[in-house]
Each structure stands twice: as C-alpha cells, then as structure tokens.
Residue, then its C-alpha position, 0 to 999 in steps of 0.5 A: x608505504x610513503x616516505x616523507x620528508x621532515x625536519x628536526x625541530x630540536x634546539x640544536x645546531x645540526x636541524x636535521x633532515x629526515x625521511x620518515x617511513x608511513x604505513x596506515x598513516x603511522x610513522x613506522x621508521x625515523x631516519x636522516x636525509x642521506x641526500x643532505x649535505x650536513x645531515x649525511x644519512x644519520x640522526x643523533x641517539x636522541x632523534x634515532x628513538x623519536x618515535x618513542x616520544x610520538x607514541x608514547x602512551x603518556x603523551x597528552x592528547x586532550x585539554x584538562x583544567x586543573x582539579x587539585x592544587x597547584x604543583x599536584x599535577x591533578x587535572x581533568x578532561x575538557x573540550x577544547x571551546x571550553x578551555x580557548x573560552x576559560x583562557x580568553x576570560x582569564x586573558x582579559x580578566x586580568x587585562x581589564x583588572x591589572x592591565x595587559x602587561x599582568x600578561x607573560x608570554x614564557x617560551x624558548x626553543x622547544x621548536x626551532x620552526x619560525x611559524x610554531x616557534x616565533x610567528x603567531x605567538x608572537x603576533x597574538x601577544x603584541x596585539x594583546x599588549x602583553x610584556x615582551x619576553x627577553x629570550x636570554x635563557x641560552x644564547x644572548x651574552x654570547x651573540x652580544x659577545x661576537x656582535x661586538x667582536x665583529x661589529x654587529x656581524x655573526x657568521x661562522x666557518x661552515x661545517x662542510x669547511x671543517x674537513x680542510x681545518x689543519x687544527x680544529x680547537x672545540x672550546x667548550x664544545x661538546x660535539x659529539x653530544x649537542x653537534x654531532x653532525x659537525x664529527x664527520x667533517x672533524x674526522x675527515x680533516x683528522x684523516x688528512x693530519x689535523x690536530x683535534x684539542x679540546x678546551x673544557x672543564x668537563x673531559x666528556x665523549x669529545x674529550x676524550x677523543x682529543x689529541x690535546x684535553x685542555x681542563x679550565x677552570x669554570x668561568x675562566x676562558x676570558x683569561x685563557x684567550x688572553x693569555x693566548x693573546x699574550x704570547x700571540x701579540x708579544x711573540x708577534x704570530x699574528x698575521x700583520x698583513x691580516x691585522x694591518x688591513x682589515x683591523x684598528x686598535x690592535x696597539x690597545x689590545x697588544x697592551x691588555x693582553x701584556x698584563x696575562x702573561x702565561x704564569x698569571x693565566x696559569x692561576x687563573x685556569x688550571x692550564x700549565x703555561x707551558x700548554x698555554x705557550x704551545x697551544x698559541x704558538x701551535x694555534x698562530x702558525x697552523x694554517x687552517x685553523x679553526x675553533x668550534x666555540x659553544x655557549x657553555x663558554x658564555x654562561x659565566x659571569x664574563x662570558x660575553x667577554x669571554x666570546x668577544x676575546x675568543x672572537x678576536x683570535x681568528x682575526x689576530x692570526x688571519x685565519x678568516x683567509x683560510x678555506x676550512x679557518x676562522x670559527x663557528x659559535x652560530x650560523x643564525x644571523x645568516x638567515x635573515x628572513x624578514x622578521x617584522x612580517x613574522x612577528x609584527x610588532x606594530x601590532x603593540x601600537x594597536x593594543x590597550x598600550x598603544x605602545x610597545x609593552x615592557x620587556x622580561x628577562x626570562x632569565x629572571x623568571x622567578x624574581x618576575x613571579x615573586x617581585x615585579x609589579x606595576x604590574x605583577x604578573x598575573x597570567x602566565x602563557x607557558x610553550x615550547x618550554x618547561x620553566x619549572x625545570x630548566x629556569x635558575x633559582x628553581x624553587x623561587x620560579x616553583x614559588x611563583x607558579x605556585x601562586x594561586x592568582x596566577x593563571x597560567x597555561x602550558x601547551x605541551x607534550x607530556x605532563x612535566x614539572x611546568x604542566x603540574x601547575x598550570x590552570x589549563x593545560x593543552x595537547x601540543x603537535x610535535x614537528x612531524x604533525x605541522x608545517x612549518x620553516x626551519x633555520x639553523x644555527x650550525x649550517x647554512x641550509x633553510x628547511x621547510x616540512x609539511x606533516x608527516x602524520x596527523x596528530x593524535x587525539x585533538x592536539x593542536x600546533x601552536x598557530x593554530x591556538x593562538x588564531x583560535x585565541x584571537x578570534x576568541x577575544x575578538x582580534x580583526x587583524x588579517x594577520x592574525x588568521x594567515x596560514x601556516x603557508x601564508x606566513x612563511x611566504x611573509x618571512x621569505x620575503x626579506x628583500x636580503x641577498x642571502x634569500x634571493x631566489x629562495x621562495x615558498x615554491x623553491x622550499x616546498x619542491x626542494x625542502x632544503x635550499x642553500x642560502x646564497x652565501x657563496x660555497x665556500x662561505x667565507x665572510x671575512x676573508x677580506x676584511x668586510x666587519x661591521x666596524x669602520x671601513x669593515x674592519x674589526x675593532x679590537x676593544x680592550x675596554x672591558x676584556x678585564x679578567x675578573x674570576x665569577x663570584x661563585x668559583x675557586x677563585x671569587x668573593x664567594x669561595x670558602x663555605x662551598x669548595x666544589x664548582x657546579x658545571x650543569x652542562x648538556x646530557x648527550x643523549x637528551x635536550x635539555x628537559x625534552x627528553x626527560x619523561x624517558x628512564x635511560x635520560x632520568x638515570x643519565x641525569x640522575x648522577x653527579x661527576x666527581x673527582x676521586x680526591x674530592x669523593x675520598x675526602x667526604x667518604x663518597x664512593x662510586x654510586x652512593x646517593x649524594x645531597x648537593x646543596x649551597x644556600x639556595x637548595x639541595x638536590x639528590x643525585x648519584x654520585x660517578x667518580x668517573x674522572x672525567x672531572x678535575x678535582x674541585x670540579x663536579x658535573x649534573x648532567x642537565x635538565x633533569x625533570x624534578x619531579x623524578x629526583x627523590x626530593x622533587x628538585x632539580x639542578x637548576x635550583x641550586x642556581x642563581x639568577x645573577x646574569x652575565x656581563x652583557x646580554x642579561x644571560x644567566x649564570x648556570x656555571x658559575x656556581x658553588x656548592x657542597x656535597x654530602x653522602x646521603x645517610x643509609 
C-alpha cells in the first residue's frame, strides 16, 4: 500500500490536507493530514465519503454528443477527436458569424486549484476573445464591502488565533456546516472561558451550540452592526487610543450610528435592545474578541454595506491589537501569486478583438441567455459548475440553455441538471487525478498535490482540454501549451513578500508551506490599512439601512409573508454533492416555524408547494424550530431534476444584484407556501 498526499479542491475555507491510502492503483482510504496544523487529522462527512464519488458507477468517463432534445438528458458515446473537432467548429463557427464575444465562458469554484480552476481556462478564452465572466455568484459584495472598509486590504484573524479569542461572535456563519476546521480552535478557546454567540436568521448545528443565539431578520445585519455602533460610540467603548492613531472619520461614523438607537434596531432585526445593548458593551470590553463573518451576510440587498460596517467593529473597539482579535470573512487576498502570469490577459490583444472583451455578470446568467445582444451569446463553455442549479431566476437560465442555437458544452463529473442540455458533453478529473496548487480562504497555508490515481475511463482535467482546444483552432501561443508544473512555477513567481522563499521545489517536497505572513499573523495590529497614512476610513456615506425589497419589512411585503433563506447544507457543497440520496433528501425539506405551518394547515413531513411570481417548488416541510416565525429555509442546492416538479430553490430567486459587487440576492426573497393536495 502507498499513502499519497492530496488536497481538497471543495469551495471551502478549510482546503484540506489529505493522505489517501493506494492499493493496485486504487484509492482505498481518504483521510485528513494529522501533521497539518488546520486540517489536524479529520475531514468533513462530505469529504470523509469522497470515495463514493470517485467511484461511482454513474460517473461520466467518455465524451457523448447530445441525441435528443435539449434538457432530455439524452446522449451518446463519442471519441474525444470527434468532440475537441465538433467544439472548435462550433467555436469559430460562431466567431466568424456572431463574433467572438457570441462566446461565454461559465465556471466558478468546483475547483479551487489555480491551474484546473483559473489557469488555462482563462488563457484559452482571452486569446479566443470570448466575453469575460464576472465571477460574482459567491463572494463579490462581501470582498468589495471589506475592500472598502480596510482600504483595499482583506486579511483576517487566522484560525490558529481562535483558541486565544475571549468572545468569538459567528455572524452568519454556519462553522460546523461549511468550516468546521475552525471548531477545534473555538473549543479550545471555550475550555480556557470564551464566550461563543452566534448571530443568524437560521438556528442551525452552530446555533445551538451557542452560549447566546441572536435570530435576525433576513437581510437586516447592516442595521444591527449599526445599532452596536450606536451604543459602541455613544456609550464611548471604543478604543480612542486605537481609533485615535490608526482611524479618520470617526466623527461622521459617530453621527450616523446615532440615528440607530437600539429600539429602532429592534424593529429592524427582531433582536430585543436590551440584547442588542448587552452584546455591544459585552463585545467592546471583552478582550480578545473576534468575529467569524461569512457570505450569507452579503447576499442581501445591503450586503456589501452590511460586511463593510461589521468590518469597522473590530477597528472601533481596537481588537486588531489582540493576538486571537479582529475577524475573518476570507484569507484569500493573502496569497498573492502572480496573476497575470496565470491568466494572461494580454492574450485579448492578440484575439479577433484586439482588445479586452466585454464582461458578464454571471450573476445575470438567465437574462445573458435570454436578452444580451450585440451580440447574443450563442456558445456556451460550462466547468467547474452546474448553472442550471445553483444560478438565480432558474427557469430563465433553463430558458436559455434551452435555445436550440445555442451550442453549449459542460466538462463535468456526473450528469446533472446543467449536463441535460448541453451539446457536447465531456469526463472531468476530480482533484485526486491531477496536479495542481491550492490557496485558501480560511488559513494561511499554499498547497500543492500531484494525483493520487489515474483517471478512469478517458476523463481529462480541464488544462488539458483547453491546450487540446488550442491546437485545435491553431493557437501558436507558447503558453497555451505550458504543463500543469509550468504554470504553477508562473504563478509563484509574484515577486510579493508574502511568497518569498515559496518556490515549485518548496511546495513539491513540503506540499504545504506557510505563507510569510509572520505567525501570529496580525496585520492591522498597528495601524498599517490601505487608507491614508494606513489608516482606516470610517465612511458613513452609504451605511443607510434600507430593508431588502423581498422581506417583512420592504416594498414587496404583502401577497408573499415568508421570507426565503436557501443557506448551505451541512453535509453537501452547493450542488457537488447532489447525485447522493442522503444530500437530495437533506435538500428535499423546507424549515418552518410552527405558527406559520399551523396557520396553513401544515404538519410535520407533508409535501409543500413554495411559490411566488417567478416559480414554484415542491419540498418537504421540517417544523423543527430552528426558524423563527415568518421565517422558512431550503437547505441548498438541490439538483432540480430530482424534485417531483423538476425545479429547484434557486427558481424562486431573482436575479436583482447586491449594493455593490454585482453579487446576487439569494436571501432576499419572499414567498408562500401551501400543503400540497393528497
């Protein structure tokens, strides 16, 4: 037997380290990296069953070419020249007719690896002249939120840094569902006395293993970190020393936050002002404290706005000074390898355009199906995602790929909902089969792994494709054809301090390195912000509370009373895991409040329809009051094709964007629902 090492490719914060037991060339045992000081020897249940997916015997592991209709989910089996051929004519069919921006390039994270994920994708689609995809479906308003907040500069608290936390606040953050390598440290720190409080409109696993379980209204965060800022500022528990040296603008902030006393808050979120007054005074003079901040936050109308006034809390109270303060929201911006080596986009100068193509905000994807022209898209490349589940407005998107001159390809795992309507559709490697370089956006440690076992049938990782596409429509670009080992040598190659010493012979003998960060990593400990002088500018200029459109309190409120949280299921990743009974019967249920089910005769386990003006989808309903009343929750994404009306959450969803960031909406949203008839 050989152990191998690896690394989790899952869009997640936690980017796993994994030893991988091999006899006869097959992976036999999946476990985490004991040595690795996040990882700590343990897995997730959703990695732990790995395997199961690798395995599977529904797995793809040939190219097919559509043999039915579009959606029907018919195909048969082809070569591989034959379907690399079929998608270059296609490619430069619709080029030559509709120009090359006619081409849209759909992917998010299904890999987090640099080179699979945002390497020769990226290079192949700027020398086509393709438009350029605004990845925004995840995580945008809330990086543009912190951006602003800290001046163009996104660090966090390390999770190591947790254990020494006297007051750790999960806002929005389901850890032991989507970060559950971050629990030990919060257990350690608990041992030694910390407070643990959770803030969120869902009483999830973390939830209910808080001290203190804060239920806010949906979309409403923006008012309660104001509403803290009020009795922060106007009580004077900020850290003047902190705020004095390393701030401007606190005045201004000081005169906004005085608008949000606590009984306004208190209509505003559903949390009593007497909690609302405790937690800010218990959150200024608790030293250390930190807040775990997540992206369920910034899906909200105000959601950029709501990350960049709880990115001020921390600077307001000084807690960056504190080994085991501050907060985390993503650990990313750390990791700065050199990006125009790894997506070279002065490819688009060489294309057809000779300049760079027009950007798409995926977001949007329906409407970009339906409605863009000049020109219309009429080829689509789908990888490393599953649109036709996880995107807003879902029926306008299955509208769309429902076009029949619309050539669309998918590189996947399994026949998904997405893989129904492609034309061609390809056998993807997972992340045990290929090399490729991992960041992380919850720790500060750059992986590499190198396969573990070959890929069956004729599956192909996604550089490879694109190098084969390349040649294939006659590309001469050196680049286009480096290796897998080639580009990652690019990347690292940043000339940033971070990366100093990091190198492709480091990564490969260590296969995990610590970026140079300084351990602690504490980067705002003395000022050291991207504002003026290093400081942080306290804006209050758009900080105005304005309740979503879809919610109790917005325009919308009325025909439709419940408010519609599609957060994360604990034991999937988004629609990864969605081929698996156990993660469709998870994401089969609709959470409601007991008073909301009595008042529509539902009960416990009755079929429910869940429907506004855009859609209508059939779930079962869990009176399990872990929701508050006018409150319900779809644990997401479940793949459509497996709901007895074949339509997901995400079509009851609009594709009406955040504040700032272009992000989407998906917890903002109203509808009703009705017991099914017998």
């Amino acid at each position: 037997m050989a152990v191998h090492h690896s690394v989790c490719a899952l869009d997640c914060p936690d980017c796993c380290s994994l030893l991988v037991n091999v006899e006869d060339g097959k992976a036999t045992k999946l476990r985490g990296n004991p040595d690795h000081p996040v990882t700590q020897g343990f897995l997730c249940a959703k990695v732990t069953q790995y395997l199961e997916r690798e395995y599977h015997p529904d797995r793809l592991l040939y190219p097919m070419r559509r043999s039915g209709a579009k959606g029907s989910g018919r195909f048969e089996r082809i070569g591989w020249a034959e379907a690399l051929d079929t998608i270059a004519a296609n490619l430069t069919r619709v080029s030559d007719r509709y120009g090359s921006e006619a081409i849209l390039p759909y992917s998010y994270a299904g890999t987090m690896g640099y080179v699979q994920g945002r390497g020769m994708d990226r290079r192949f689609f700027h020398r086509l002249g393709a438009s350029r995809l605004d990845r925004t479906i995840c995580s945008q308003a809330g990086m543009v939120g912190a951006s602003e907040a800290y001046g163009g500069l996104r660090y966090g608290t390390e999770p190591e840094q947790y254990a020494h936390s006297k007051l750790i606040i999960a806002w929005g953050a389901n850890i032991l569902g989507t970060n559950v390598h971050l629990w030990p440290f919060i257990q350690q720190a608990r041992r030694n006395g910390a407070r643990f409080y959770v803030i969120d409109p869902v009483k999830n696993r973390t939830g209910n293993l808080a001290d203190r379980f804060y239920g806010i209204f949906p979309g409403s965060d923006l008012a309660l970190a104001l509403g803290l800022m009020h009795v922060i500022l106007g009580e004077g528990l900020e850290d003047k020393a902190y705020t004095d040296a390393y701030t401007v603008g606190i005045e201004e902030l000081r005169r906004k936050a005085a608008e949000y006393p606590p009984q306004r808050v208190e209509a505003l979120t559903g949390i009593a002002k007497e909690d609302i007054v405790q937690l800010a005074r218990e959150y200024a003079s608790t030293r250390p404290a930190t807040i775990r901040l997540n992206y369920g936050v910034q899906r909200s109308d105000r959601g950029a706005a709501a990350v960049r006034a709880i990115c001020y809390l921390p600077v307001l109270t000084g807690s960056w000074k504190d080994v085991g303060g501050g907060m985390t929201l993503s650990t990313s911006q750390a990791f700065q390898v050199n990006a125009a080596a790894l997506e070279r986009p002065d490819l688009q100068r060489k294309s057809t355009l000779g300049r760079e193509a027009r950007l798409v905000n995926m977001s949007a994807l329906g409407s970009a199906l339906t409605a863009l022209a000049n020109p219309k898209v009429h080829a689509l490349v789908v990888y490393n995602s599953n649109p036709a589940a996880i995107a807003p407005d879902q029926n306008t998107v299955r509208q769309g790929l429902a076009r029949e001159d619309l050539f669309t390809v998918v590189m996947e795992h399994f026949q998904n909902d997405t893989a129904d309507y492609a034309d061609i559709l390809l056998p993807a490697t997972t992340f045990l089969e290929h090399t490729d370089a991992y960041l992380a956006y919850g720790h500060y440690y750059l992986q590499m792994a190198r396969p573990a076992v070959a890929a069956p049938g004729e599956a192909k990782s996604n550089a490879e494709v694109f190098r084969l596409l390349a040649a294939r429509l006659g590309f001469d670009d050196p680049c286009l054809f480096e290796s897998d080992e080639e580009i990652i040598r690019g990347l690292l190659d940043s000339g940033h301090e971070f990366l100093k010493g990091v190198t492709f012979e480091r990564l490969a003998a260590e296969r995990s390195v610590r970026l140079n960060v300084g351990q602690p990593f504490q980067p705002f400990a003395q000022g050291g912000f991207g504002g003026p002088q290093g400081k942080c500018e306290l804006k209050p200029e758009g900080l105005e509370y304005v309740p979503p459109v879809e919610s109790r309190l917005g325009s919308a409120a009325g025909r439709y009373r419940l408010e519609l949280i599609c957060s994360k299921n604990d034991d999937s990743m988004n629609s990864t895991f969605g081929h698996r009974d156990k993660v469709d019967g998870d994401t089969s249920e609709l959470w409601m409040h007991t008073d909301d089910a009595d008042e529509r005769g539902i009960a416990n386990g009755d079929l429910v329809r869940v429907y506004n003006d855009r859609a209508a989808c059939v779930l079962k309903a869990s009176v399990n009051g872990s929701v508050r009343e006018g409150v319900v929750r779809a644990p997401s994404v479940r793949w459509p094709k497996r709901s007895p009306n074949r339509t997901g959450i995400n079509a009851l969803v609009s594709e009406r964007l955040t504040d700032q960031g272009g992000g989407p909406t998906f917890y903002s949203c109203l509808v009703e629902v009705e017991r099914c008839g017998d």
